[in-house]
C-alpha positions, -999 to +999 in steps of 0.1 A: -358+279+314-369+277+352-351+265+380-379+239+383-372+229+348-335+225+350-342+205+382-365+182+362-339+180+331-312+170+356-333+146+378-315+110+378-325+076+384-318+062+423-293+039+427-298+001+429-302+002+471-302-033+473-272-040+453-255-010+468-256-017+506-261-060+495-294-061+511-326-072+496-346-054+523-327-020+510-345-020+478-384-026+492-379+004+517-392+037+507-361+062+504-385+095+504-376+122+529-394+117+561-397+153+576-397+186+554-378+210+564-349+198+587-324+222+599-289+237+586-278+234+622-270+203+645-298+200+664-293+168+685-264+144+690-252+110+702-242+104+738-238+073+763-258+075+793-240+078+824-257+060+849-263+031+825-240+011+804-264-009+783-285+027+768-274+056+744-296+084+740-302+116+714-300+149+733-308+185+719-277+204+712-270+237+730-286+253+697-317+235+702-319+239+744-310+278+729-341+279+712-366+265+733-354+288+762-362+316+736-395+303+736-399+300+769-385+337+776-409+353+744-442+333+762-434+341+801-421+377+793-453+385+774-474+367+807-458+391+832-458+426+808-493+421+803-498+411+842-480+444+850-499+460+827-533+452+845-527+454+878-507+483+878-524+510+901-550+492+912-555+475+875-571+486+841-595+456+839-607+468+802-614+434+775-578+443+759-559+436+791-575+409+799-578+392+773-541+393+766-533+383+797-553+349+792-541+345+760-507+345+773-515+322+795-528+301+771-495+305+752-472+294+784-493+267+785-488+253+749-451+260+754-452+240+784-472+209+764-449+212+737-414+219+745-400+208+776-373+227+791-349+204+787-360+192+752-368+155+741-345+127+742-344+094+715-333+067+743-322+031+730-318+007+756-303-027+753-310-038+785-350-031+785-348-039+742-366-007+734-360+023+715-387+053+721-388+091+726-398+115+749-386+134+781-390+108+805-362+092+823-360+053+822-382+041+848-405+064+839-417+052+810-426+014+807-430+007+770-454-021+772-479-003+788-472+028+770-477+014+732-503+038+722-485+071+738-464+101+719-430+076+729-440+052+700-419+021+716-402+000+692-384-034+701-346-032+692-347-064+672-365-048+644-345-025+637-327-044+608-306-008+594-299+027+597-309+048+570-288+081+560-307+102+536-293+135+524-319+163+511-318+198+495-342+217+517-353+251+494-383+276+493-380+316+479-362+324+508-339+299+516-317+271+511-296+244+529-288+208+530-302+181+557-295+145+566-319+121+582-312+094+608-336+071+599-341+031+618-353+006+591-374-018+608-376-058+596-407-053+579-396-022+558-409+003+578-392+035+590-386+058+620-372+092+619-346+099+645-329+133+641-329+156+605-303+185+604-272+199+587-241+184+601-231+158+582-199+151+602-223+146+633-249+127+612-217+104+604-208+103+631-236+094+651-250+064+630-219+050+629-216+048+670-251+041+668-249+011+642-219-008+665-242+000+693-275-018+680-249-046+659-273-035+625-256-019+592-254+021+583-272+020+550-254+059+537-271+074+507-254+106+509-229+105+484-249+083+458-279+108+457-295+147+473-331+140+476-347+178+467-376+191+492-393+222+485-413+236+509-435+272+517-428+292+549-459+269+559-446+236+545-477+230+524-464+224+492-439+201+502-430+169+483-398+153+492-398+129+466-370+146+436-339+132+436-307+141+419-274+120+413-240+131+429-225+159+409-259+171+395-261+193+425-242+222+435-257+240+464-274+269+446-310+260+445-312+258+409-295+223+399-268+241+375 
């Protein structure tokens, strides 16, 4: 028998959510994984903000600021080898050199776009009522006028829960376990916050998080491991098996 099949054999039903966490609402929202992979490592965390007492805010972890600097050094140190490369003596101006000189330009650019150096932030802010995300400081964004940007403003008083979802991330070459942050809005709806493998952060974090916006910590985690299997490219992933506590042990293969 498969893996895939023992997976299927041992595949339970979810719990009652709205009995569980006494919450009607609980059992209309969708409890399907909301990102694919996640990450076995912390990736952001819980502070207060310094300079105001009425906001918390999600910041990348040393890990994360780790890797984007990485990205930053691969991109720039490819712009300035292949810079030295063409104008050394006088420059080799042949289609090879430049060409990979404007391609990693391009690429610093991209980098740039999509990763600033400082990573994104997930602000919540009592005092203006919003929560949104980005790499703005407050004042710089104003959520009104900035509905239809990347920050996707959302008014605090729909948030009605936090949602903890626990998920067995697997392909051929690898597997770990995830938890998602997740806000529940009034209507049912859901944001994704942060997705990565500390639970003791993850716990951490809603719970601080929950007191802060006065709105319960619905945790799935030890009632059932949601199982997402994905390619190297993500294409194949579905999100969508669950298993019940005890049916999974951490290898993969649901013995």
């Amino acid at each position: 028998m498969s893996s895939k099949d023992k997976r299927k054999k041992k595949k339970a039903e979810r719990p009652d959510f709205a009995e569980l966490f006494h919450d009607s609402l609980a059992g209309k929202a969708e409890w399907d994984a909301m990102e694919d992979e996640g990450s076995e490592r912390a990736t952001y965390y819980l502070a207060e903000n310094r300079s105001y007492a009425d906001r918390m805010e999600f910041k990348p972890t040393k890990f994360n600021i780790l890797g984007i600097f990485v990205c930053y050094l691969f991109g720039f140190g490819a712009l300035a080898l292949f810079s030295w490369i063409l104008f050394r003596g006088g420059g080799h101006y042949s289609f090879y050199n430049i060409s990979s000189v404007v391609l990693c330009v391009f690429l610093c650019v991209i980098i740039l776009w999509v990763m600033p150096l400082t990573g994104d932030k997930m602000f919540f802010d009592l005092d203006r009522g919003y929560y949104w995300t980005g790499s703005k400081k407050l004042g710089e964004v104003t959520p009104e006028e900035d509905a239809d940007s990347e920050t996707l403003p959302l008014k605090l008083d729909m948030i009605h829960a936090i949602q903890l979802l626990a998920k067995h991330c697997f392909s051929s070459k690898e597997s770990y376990m995830s938890y998602e942050i997740n806000l529940v809005t009034n209507d049912g709806g859901r944001f994704n916050v942060v997705d990565h493998g500390e639970l003791e952060l993850i716990r951490k974090d809603s719970k601080a998080l929950g007191e802060f916006l006065h709105v319960p910590v619905w945790d799935s985690i030890d009632h059932f491991v949601l199982e997402c299997e994905f390619t190297e490219s993500s294409e194949s992933y579905d999100g969508t098996g669950d298993y019940s506590d005890g049916d999974y042990d951490g290898d993969g293969d649901g013995d």
